[in-house]
N, C-alpha and C positions, 0 to 999 in steps of 0.2 A: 960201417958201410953196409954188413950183413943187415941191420936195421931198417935203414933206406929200402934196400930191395925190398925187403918184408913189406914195409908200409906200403911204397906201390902196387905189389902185387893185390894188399887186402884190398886196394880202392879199386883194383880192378875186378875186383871179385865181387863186388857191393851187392846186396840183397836190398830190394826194395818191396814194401808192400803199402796198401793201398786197401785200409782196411773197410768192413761194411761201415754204412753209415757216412763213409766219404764220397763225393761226387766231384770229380775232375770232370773241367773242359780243356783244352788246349794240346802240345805239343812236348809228349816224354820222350829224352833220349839219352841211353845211360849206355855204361860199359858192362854192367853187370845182369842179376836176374831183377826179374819184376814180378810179383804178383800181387793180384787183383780181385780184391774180397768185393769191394764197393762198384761202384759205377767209374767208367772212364769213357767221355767223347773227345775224339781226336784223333791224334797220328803218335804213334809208339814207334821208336826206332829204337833198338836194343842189339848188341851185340853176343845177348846169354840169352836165355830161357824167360818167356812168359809162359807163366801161370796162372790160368782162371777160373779161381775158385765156386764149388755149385752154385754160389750167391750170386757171384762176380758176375757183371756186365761191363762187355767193351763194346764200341760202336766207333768206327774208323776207318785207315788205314795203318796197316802191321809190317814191321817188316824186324825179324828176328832169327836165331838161331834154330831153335827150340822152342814149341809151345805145345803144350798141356792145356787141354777146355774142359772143364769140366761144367759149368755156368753156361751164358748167354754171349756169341761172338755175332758183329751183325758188321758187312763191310770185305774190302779188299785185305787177304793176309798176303803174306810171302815169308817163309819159314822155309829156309836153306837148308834143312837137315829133316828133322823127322817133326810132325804135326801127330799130336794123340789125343784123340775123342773120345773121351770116359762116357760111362752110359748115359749121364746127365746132362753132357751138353747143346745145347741148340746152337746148329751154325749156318749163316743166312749170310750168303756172298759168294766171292769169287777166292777161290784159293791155289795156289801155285808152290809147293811144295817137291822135296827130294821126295820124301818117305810118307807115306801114313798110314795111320793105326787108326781103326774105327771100333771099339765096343760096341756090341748090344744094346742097343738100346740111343742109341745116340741119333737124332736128330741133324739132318745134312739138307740144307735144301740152297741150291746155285752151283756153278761150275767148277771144275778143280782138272789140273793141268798136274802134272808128274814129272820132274824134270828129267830125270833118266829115260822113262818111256817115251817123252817128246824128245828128246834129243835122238835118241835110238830110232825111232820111226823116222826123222827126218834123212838119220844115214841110211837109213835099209833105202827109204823113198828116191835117194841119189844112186846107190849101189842098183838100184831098179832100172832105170833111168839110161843108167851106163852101159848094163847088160843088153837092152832092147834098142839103144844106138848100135853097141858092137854086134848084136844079130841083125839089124839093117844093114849094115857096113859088108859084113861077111855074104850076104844074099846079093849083095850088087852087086 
């Protein structure tokens, strides 16, 4: 039985790569990590870590745990935890991310949303809101 769980957990763990030389069109979507040496267009849905190697080009929509650019990202991401831009990478889109890390040298060109800070500003902007009723309230 100890066996079984073993084996589940390795498939859940699975490492995929996607070496230069190869070009993907279509729709990835795994349990594990993925990285990306060659060309990929489409949509990635991943529940671990994308990784995009200096070579690597992705062009799409992303939606992941974790992602690492170091290469070419062009398209909408969504990275639930932390997004990190090594010096090499070019990223051209919309990005919506917890956390991110920018290197030196890194290339950023389109929008990026923060979830903690947007969430945060939405509660101060209520908490505002509430303050300046109950000072109306209180003046009447």
């Amino acid at each position: 039985m100890i066996k079984k769980n073993r084996d589940v957990a390795d498939a859940n763990q699975a490492s995929n790569r996607i070496l230069a030389g190869t070009n993907i069109e279509g729709e990835v979507h795994s349990n594990g990590d993925i990285r990306v040496d060659g060309s990929l267009k489409g949509t990635i849905s991943i529940s671990g870590k994308l990784v995009i190697g200096e070579n690597g080009s992705v062009e799409g929509d992303i939606k992941c745990a974790y992602a690492t650019v170091s290469g070419k990202l062009k398209g909408k991401v969504e990275v639930s935890e932390l997004l990190s831009l090594q010096a090499t990478a070019i990223v051209n889109g919309e990005v919506q991310t917890n956390k991110l890390s920018v290197e030196p040298g890194a290339e950023f060109s389109g929008s990026c949303n923060m979830g903690s800070v947007v969430r945060k500003m939405k509660n101060d902007e209520s908490a505002g809101n509430r303050s300046e009723k109950s000072k109306e309230e209180a003046s009447a």
